[in-house]
KOLTORMAR-44443 format. One record per residue (C-alpha): residue number from 1; residue in one letter; x, y, z. Coordinates in steps of 0.25 Angstrom, whole numbers, plus 5000, padded with zeros to 4 digits. Example, Ala and Ser with C-alpha at 12.3 -4.5 7.8 and 13.67 -1.06 7.14 Angstrom:
// residues 2
[1,"A",[5049,4982,5031]]
[2,"S",[5055,4996,5029]]
This chain:
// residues 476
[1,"X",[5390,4513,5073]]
[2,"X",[5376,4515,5080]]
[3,"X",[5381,4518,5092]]
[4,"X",[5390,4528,5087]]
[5,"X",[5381,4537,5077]]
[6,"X",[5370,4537,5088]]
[7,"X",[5375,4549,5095]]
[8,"X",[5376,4558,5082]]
[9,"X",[5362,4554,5078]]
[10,"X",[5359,4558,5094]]
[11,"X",[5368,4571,5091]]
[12,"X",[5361,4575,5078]]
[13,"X",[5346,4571,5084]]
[14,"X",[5351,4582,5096]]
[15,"X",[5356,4590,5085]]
[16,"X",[5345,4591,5076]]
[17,"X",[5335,4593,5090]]
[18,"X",[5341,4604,5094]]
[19,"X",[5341,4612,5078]]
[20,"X",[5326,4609,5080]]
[21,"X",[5326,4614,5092]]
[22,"X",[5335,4629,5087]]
[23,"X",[5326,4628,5075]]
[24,"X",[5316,4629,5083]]
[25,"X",[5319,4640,5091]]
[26,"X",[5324,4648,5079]]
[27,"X",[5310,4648,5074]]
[28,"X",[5304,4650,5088]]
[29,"X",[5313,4663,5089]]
[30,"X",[5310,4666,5075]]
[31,"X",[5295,4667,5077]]
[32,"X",[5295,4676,5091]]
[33,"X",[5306,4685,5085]]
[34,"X",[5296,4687,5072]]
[35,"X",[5284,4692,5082]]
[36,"X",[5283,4707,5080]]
[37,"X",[5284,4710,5096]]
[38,"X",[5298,4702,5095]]
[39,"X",[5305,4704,5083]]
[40,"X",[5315,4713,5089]]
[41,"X",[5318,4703,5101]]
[42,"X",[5332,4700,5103]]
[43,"X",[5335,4684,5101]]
[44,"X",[5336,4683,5115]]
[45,"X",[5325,4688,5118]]
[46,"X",[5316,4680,5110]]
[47,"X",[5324,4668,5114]]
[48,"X",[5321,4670,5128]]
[49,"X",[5306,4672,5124]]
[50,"X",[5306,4656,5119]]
[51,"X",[5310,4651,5131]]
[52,"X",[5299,4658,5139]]
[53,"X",[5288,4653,5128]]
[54,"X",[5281,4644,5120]]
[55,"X",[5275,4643,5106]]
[56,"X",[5260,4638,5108]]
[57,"X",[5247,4636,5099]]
[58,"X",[5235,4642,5102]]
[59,"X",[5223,4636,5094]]
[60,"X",[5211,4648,5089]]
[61,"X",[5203,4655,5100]]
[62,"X",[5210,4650,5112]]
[63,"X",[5212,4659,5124]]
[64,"X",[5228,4664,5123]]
[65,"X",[5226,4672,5137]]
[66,"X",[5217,4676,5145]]
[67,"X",[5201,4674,5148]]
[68,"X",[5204,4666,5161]]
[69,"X",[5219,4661,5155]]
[70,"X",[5229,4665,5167]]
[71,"X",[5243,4659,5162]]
[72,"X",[5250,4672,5156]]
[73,"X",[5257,4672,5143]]
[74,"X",[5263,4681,5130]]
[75,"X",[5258,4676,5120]]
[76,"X",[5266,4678,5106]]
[77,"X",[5258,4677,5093]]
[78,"X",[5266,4667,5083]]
[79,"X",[5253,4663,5076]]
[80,"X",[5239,4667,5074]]
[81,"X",[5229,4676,5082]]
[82,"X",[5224,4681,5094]]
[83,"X",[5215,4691,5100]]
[84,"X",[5218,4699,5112]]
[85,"X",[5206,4704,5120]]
[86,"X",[5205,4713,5130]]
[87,"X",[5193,4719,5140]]
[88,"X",[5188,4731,5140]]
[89,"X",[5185,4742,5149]]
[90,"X",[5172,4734,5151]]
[91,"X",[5175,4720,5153]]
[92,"X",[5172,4719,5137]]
[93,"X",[5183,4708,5128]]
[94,"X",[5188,4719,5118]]
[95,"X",[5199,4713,5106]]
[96,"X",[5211,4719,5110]]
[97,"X",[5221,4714,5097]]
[98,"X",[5222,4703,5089]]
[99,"X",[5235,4696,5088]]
[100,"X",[5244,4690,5079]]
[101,"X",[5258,4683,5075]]
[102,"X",[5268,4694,5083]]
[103,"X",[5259,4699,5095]]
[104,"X",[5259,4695,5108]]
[105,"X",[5249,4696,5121]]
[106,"X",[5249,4693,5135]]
[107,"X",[5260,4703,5137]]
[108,"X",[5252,4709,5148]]
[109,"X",[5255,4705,5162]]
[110,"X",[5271,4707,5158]]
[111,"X",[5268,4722,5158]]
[112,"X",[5259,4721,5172]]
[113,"X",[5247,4720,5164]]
[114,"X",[5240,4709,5172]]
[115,"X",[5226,4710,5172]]
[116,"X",[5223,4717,5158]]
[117,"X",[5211,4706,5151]]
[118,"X",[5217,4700,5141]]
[119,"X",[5213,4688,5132]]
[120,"X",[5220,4683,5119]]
[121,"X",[5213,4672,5112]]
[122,"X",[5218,4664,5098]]
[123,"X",[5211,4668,5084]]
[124,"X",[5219,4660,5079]]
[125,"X",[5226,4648,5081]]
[126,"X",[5239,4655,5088]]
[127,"X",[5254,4650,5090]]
[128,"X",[5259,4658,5101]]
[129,"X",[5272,4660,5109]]
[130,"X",[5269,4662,5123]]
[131,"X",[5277,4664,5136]]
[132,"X",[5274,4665,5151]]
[133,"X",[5273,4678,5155]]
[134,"X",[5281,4674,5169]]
[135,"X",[5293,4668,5161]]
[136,"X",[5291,4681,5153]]
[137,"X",[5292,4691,5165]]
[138,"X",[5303,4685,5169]]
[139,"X",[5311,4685,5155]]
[140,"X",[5308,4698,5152]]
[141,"X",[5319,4705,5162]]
[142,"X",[5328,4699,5151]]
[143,"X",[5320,4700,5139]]
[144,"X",[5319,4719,5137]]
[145,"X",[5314,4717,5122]]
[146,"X",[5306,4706,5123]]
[147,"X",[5299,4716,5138]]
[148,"X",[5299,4729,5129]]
[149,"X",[5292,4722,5117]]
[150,"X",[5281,4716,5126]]
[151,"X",[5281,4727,5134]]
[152,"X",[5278,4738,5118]]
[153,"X",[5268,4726,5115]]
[154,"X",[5259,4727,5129]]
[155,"X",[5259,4741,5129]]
[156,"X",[5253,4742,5116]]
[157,"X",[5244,4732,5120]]
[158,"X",[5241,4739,5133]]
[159,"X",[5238,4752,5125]]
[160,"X",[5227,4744,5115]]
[161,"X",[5221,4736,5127]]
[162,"X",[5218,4750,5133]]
[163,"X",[5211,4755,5119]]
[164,"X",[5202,4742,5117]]
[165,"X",[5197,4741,5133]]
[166,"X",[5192,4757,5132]]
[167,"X",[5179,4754,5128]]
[168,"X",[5178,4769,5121]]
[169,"X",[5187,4764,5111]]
[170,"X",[5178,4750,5110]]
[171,"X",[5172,4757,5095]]
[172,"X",[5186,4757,5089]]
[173,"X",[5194,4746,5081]]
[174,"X",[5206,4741,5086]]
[175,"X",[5213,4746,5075]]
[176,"X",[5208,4761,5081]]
[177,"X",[5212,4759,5094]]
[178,"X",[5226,4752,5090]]
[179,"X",[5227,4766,5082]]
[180,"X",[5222,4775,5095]]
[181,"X",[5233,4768,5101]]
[182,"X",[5244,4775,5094]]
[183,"X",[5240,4789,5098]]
[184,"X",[5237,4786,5114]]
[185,"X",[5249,4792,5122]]
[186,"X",[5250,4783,5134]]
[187,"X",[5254,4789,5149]]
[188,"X",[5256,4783,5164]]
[189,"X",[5251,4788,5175]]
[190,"X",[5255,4783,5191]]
[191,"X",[5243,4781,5201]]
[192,"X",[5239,4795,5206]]
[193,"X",[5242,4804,5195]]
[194,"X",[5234,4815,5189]]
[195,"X",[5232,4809,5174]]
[196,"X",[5221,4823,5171]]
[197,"X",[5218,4835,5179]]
[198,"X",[5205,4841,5181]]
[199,"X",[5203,4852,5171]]
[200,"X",[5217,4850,5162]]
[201,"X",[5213,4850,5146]]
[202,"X",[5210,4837,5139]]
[203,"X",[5221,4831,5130]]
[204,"X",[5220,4817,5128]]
[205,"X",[5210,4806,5132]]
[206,"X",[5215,4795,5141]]
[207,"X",[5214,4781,5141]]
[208,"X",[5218,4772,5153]]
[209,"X",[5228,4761,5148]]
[210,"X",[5230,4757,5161]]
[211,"X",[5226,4761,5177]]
[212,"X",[5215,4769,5183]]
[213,"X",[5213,4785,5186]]
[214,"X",[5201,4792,5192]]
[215,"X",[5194,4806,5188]]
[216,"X",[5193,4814,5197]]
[217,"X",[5185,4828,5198]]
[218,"X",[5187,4839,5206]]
[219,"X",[5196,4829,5217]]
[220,"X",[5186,4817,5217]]
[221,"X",[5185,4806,5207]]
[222,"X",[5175,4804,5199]]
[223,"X",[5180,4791,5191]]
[224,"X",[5190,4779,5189]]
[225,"X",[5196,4776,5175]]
[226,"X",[5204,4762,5172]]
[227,"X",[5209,4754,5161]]
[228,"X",[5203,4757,5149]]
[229,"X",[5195,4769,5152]]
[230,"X",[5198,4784,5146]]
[231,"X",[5196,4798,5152]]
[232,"X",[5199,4813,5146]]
[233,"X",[5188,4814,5138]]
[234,"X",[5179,4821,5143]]
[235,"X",[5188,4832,5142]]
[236,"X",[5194,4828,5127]]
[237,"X",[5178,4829,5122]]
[238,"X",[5173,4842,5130]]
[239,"X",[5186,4849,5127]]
[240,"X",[5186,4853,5142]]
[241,"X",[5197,4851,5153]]
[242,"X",[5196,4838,5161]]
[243,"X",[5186,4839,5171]]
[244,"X",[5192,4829,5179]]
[245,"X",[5207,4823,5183]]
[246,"X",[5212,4809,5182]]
[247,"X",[5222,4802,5191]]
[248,"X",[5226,4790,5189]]
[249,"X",[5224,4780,5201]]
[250,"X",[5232,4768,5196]]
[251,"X",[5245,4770,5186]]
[252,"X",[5237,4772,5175]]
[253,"X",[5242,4770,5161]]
[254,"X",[5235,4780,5150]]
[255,"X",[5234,4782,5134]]
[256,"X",[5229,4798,5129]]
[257,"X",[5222,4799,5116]]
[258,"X",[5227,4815,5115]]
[259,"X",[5214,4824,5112]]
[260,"X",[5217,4826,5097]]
[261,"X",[5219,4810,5094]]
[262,"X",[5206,4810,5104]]
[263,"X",[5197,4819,5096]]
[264,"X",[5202,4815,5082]]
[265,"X",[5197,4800,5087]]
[266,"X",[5184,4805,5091]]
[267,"X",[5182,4812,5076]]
[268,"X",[5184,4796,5072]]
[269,"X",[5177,4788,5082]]
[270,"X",[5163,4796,5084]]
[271,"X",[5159,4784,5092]]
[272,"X",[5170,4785,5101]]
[273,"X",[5165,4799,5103]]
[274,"X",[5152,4794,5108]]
[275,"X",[5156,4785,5115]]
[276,"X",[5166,4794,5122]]
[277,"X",[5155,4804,5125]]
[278,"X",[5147,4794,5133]]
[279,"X",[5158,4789,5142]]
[280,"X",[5158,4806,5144]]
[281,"X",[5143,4807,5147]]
[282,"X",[5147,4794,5156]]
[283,"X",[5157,4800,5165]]
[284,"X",[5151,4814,5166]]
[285,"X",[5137,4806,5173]]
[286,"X",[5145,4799,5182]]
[287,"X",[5153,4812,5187]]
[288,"X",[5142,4818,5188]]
[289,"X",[5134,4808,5196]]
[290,"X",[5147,4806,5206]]
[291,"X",[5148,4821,5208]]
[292,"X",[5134,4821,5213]]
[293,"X",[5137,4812,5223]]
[294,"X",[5150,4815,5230]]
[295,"X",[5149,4805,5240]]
[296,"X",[5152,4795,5228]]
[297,"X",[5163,4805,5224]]
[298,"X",[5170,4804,5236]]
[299,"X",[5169,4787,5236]]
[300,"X",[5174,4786,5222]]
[301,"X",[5186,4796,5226]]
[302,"X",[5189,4787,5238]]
[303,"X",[5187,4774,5229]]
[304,"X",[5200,4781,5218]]
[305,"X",[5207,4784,5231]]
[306,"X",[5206,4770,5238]]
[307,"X",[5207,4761,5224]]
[308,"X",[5194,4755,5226]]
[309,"X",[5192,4755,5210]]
[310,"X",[5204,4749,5206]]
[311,"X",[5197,4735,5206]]
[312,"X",[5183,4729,5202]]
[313,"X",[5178,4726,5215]]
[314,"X",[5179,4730,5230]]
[315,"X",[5174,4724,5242]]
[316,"X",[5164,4731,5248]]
[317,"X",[5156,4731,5261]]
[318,"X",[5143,4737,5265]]
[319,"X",[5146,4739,5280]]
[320,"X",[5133,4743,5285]]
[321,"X",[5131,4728,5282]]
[322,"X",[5143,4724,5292]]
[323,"X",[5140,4720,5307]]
[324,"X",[5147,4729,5316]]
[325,"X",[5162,4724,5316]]
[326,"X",[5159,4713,5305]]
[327,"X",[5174,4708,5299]]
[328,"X",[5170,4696,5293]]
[329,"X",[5175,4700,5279]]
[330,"X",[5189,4702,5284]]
[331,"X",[5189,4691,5291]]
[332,"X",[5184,4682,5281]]
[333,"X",[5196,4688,5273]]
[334,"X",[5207,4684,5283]]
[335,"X",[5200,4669,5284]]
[336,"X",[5202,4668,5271]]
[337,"X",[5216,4674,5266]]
[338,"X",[5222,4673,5281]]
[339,"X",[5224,4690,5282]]
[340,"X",[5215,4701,5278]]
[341,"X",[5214,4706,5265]]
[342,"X",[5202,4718,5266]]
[343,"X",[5198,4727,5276]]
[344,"X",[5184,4732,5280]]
[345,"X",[5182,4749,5280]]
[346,"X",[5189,4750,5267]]
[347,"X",[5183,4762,5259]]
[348,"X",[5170,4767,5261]]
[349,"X",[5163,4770,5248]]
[350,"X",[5148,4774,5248]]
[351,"X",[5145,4764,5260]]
[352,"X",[5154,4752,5257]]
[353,"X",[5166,4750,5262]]
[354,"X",[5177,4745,5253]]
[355,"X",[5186,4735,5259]]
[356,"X",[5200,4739,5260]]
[357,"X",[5205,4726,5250]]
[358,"X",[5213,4724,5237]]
[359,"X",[5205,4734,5225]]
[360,"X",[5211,4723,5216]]
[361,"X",[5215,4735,5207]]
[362,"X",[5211,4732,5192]]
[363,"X",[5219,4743,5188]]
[364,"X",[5235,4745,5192]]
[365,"X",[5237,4737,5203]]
[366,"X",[5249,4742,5212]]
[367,"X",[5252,4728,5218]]
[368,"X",[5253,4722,5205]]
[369,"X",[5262,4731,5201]]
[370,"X",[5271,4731,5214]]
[371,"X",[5271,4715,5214]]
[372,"X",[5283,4713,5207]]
[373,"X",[5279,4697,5207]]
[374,"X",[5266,4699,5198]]
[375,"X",[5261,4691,5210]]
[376,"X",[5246,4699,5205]]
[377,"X",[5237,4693,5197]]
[378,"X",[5222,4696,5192]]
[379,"X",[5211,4686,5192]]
[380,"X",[5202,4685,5182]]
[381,"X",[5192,4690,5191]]
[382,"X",[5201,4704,5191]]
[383,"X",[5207,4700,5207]]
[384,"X",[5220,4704,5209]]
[385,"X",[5228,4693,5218]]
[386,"X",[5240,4692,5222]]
[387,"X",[5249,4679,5218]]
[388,"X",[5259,4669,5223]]
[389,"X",[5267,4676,5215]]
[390,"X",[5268,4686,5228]]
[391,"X",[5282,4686,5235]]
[392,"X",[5277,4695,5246]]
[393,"X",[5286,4707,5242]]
[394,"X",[5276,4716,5246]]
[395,"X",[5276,4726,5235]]
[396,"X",[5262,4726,5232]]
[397,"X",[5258,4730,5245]]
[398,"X",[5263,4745,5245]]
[399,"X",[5260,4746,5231]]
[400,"X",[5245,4744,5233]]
[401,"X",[5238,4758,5238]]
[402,"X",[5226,4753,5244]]
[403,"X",[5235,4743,5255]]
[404,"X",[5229,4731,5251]]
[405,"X",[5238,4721,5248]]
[406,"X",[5247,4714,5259]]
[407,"X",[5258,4705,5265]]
[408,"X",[5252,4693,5271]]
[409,"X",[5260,4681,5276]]
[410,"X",[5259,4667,5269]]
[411,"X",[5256,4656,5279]]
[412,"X",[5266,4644,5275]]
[413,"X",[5259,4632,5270]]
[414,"X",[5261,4620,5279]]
[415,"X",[5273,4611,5272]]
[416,"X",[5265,4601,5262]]
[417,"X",[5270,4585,5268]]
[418,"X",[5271,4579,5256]]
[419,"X",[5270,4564,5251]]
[420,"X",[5282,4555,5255]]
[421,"X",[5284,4551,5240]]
[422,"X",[5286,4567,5238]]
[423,"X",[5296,4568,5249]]
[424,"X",[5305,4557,5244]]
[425,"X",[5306,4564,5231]]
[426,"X",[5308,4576,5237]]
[427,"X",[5320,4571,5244]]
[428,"X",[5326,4563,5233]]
[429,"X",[5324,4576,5223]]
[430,"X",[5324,4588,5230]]
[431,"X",[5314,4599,5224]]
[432,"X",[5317,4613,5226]]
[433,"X",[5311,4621,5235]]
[434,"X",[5297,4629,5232]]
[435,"X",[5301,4645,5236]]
[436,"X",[5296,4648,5249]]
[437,"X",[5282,4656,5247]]
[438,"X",[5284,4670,5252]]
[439,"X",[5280,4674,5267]]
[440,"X",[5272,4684,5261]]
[441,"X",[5265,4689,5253]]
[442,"X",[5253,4700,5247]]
[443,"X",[5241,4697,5249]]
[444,"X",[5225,4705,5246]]
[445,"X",[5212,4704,5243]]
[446,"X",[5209,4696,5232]]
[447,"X",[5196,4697,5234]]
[448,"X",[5198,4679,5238]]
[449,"X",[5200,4676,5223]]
[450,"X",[5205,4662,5226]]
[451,"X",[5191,4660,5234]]
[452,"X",[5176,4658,5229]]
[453,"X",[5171,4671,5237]]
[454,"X",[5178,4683,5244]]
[455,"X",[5179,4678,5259]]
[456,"X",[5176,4694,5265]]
[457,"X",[5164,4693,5256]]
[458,"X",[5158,4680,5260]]
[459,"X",[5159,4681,5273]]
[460,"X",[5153,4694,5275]]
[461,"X",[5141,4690,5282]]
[462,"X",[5130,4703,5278]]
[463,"X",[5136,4705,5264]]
[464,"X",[5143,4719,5267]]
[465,"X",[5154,4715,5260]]
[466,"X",[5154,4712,5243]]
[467,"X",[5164,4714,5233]]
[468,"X",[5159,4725,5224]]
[469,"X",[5163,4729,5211]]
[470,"X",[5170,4744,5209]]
[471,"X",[5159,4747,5199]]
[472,"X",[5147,4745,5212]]
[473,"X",[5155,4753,5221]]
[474,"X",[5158,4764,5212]]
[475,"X",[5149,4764,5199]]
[476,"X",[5157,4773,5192]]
């Protein structure tokens, strides 16, 4: 009789298991369908959202993401809360949002926005559901409502993260700028088109959400704006035409406060009026000290032209310091990578030659865009490298407008001889194959981000060469 009832205990043991196990999953689907970014999911969907994830504990103020953490995840709030910081304009941590059961963070680098500083960090103790962003990429070709409700939830995002780095708006509550987000128009411009003309009326004042423009008077610029910084003012508060146009130099992303909406904001936020005043009397000093030297006019214009401000830092070389025919710096570079990555008689502004390298573009980067393998990645130190993500297709090489990204061959490693032990099992199971690495592949200046020092720096025997940051070139 034993023998015979042990199968149906074994049966309804196998039975019960696997009721758990649906039970389970109902209430699994239950609680990410209850979340106010996925309630309208279909089923499907959100059943292909638990396979990618996992539901995981976060004990009060832990890190989520961020500060130094480089694995990358979405994070959905089940439980508790968190704080989402942001950077400012000025380097500054600035509260972006605080977070609860139903929101979600780390969408960004799904949307191309890889380098945006971001931190989130526990409150509370948090129970979160969290997913790879890789698997997620991958997924969302198949997942459209699960894409279109993360993509509404990072734009919003986008939009508030743009109010809280402007440091003019620092003197309002988040609950001001969350409402000033609901009268900005938002517009896109492609890189080289004319945002303002010289002498057109005033309507609006523009924030920059995203990219970089310069202003430009009388044909020559006069200033560069990025992320986070604001122009038409001037114009707005003297009731004059614009005394200057603006181009955008990168794809550049903006939000317009119209005049009216401006004004009335202005009759509520006397500070902000102040403040706005003295970022006037700011600008107008340093137009006029750079129309009194033209000489620094003409270098700045060349600067736009040639991207040399699309990063933090250049390398620079003082070559009234280089003996006669001295290329130690380059060579130093092909000893240490194997092929060149700069070239000496870059640009020549105000005495210093510029080395022709990568800008490491902070703003807009047209490889990053082009690679179609997210084989770019930003160090925390704000170096743009290029990963073994890299297939070697080449798209990033035509898309960069200053030629300095390349194809470079990959030397084959010598075959590894492997222990005897290894072999055997080898032979007895069979592994699969790695994929071959690619012939080629990009390759530019990082400025030796895996090293201690830059070679090209360190070997320069008088000092002529330095890396500069953009702010002691142009000190704007």
């Amino acid at each position: 009789m034993a023998a015979k009832s042990a199968p149906a205990r074994t049966s309804a043991a196998a039975q019960a298991r696997a009721a758990l196990a649906a039970q389970r999953q109902q209430a699994a689907r239950a609680m990410l369908a209850a979340l106010d970014g996925l309630s309208n999911l279909p089923p499907a969907e959100i059943d292909r959202l638990l396979t990618l994830g996992v539901f995981r504990a976060f004990g009060s103020a832990t890190t989520i993401f961020g500060k130094q953490k480089h694995d990358r995840f979405l994070f959905f709030v089940l439980r508790g809360q968190l704080q989402l910081h942001l950077r400012d304009k000025d380097g500054h941590e600035m509260l972006l949002a605080l977070l609860g059961p139903g929101d979600c963070c780390g969408e960004g680098p799904l949307f191309g926005d890889l380098f945006r500083r971001m931190s989130a960090t526990a409150v509370t103790g948090c129970y979160l559901f969290h997913v790879p962003l890789a698997d997620l990429q991958e997924a969302l070709v198949d997942l459209p409502e699960l894409n279109a409700a993360l993509n509404r939830i990072h734009q919003r995002r986008m939009l508030e993260s743009t109010l809280t780095r402007i440091p003019l708006l620092s003197s309002l509550l988040p609950v001001e700028r969350f409402a000033l987000a609901n009268i900005l128009r938002h517009s896109s411009f492609s890189r080289g088109s004319l945002i303002i003309r010289q002498g057109d009326h005033a309507n609006s004042l523009y924030l920059i959400e995203r990219g970089q423009v310069s202003i430009e008077q009388d044909g020559r610029t006069v200033a560069t704006l990025a992320d986070g910084d604001f122009f038409g003012e001037i114009a707005l508060l003297s009731g004059h035409p614009h005394r200057a146009s603006v181009r955008a130099i990168t794809s550049t992303d903006l939000l317009a406060l119209p005049a009216a909406d401006f004004h009335a904001l202005l009759y509520e936020q006397p500070n902000l009026e102040a403040n706005l005043r003295m970022v006037v009397e700011q600008r107008n000093r340093r137009n006029a000290a750079l129309h009194a030297d033209q000489s620094r006019a003409r270098d700045l214009t060349q600067a736009v032209a040639r991207g040399l401000l699309r990063g933090s830092h250049l390398l620079a070389r003082t070559a009234s310091l280089c003996p006669p025919g001295c290329q130690i710096c380059e060579e130093a570079c092909v000893g240490r990578h194997g092929h060149q990555r700069l070239a000496l008689n870059g640009t020549l502004i105000d005495g210093l030659d510029i080395l022709d390298a990568c800008r490491q573009c902070t703003v807009g980067p047209e490889c990053v865009e082009a690679c179609p393998e997210h084989a770019f990645e930003r160090t925390d130190d704000g170096v743009l490298l290029i990963t073994n993500r890299c297939t070697g297709c080449g798209d990033c090489i035509p898309a960069c407008p200053y030629q300095a990204v390349s194809r470079v061959t990959q030397e084959r490693p010598e075959p590894e001889v492997l222990p005897l032990w290894v072999r055997l099992r080898n032979r007895l199971h069979p592994q699969p194959p790695l994929p071959p690495a690619p012939p080629q592949r990009a390759d530019k200046c990082d400025l030796c981000s895996s090293y201690p020092d830059q070679a090209c720096v360190s070997a320069c025997p008088t000092g002529a060469l330095r890396l500069l940051p953009v702010e002691e070139i142009f000190p704007l």
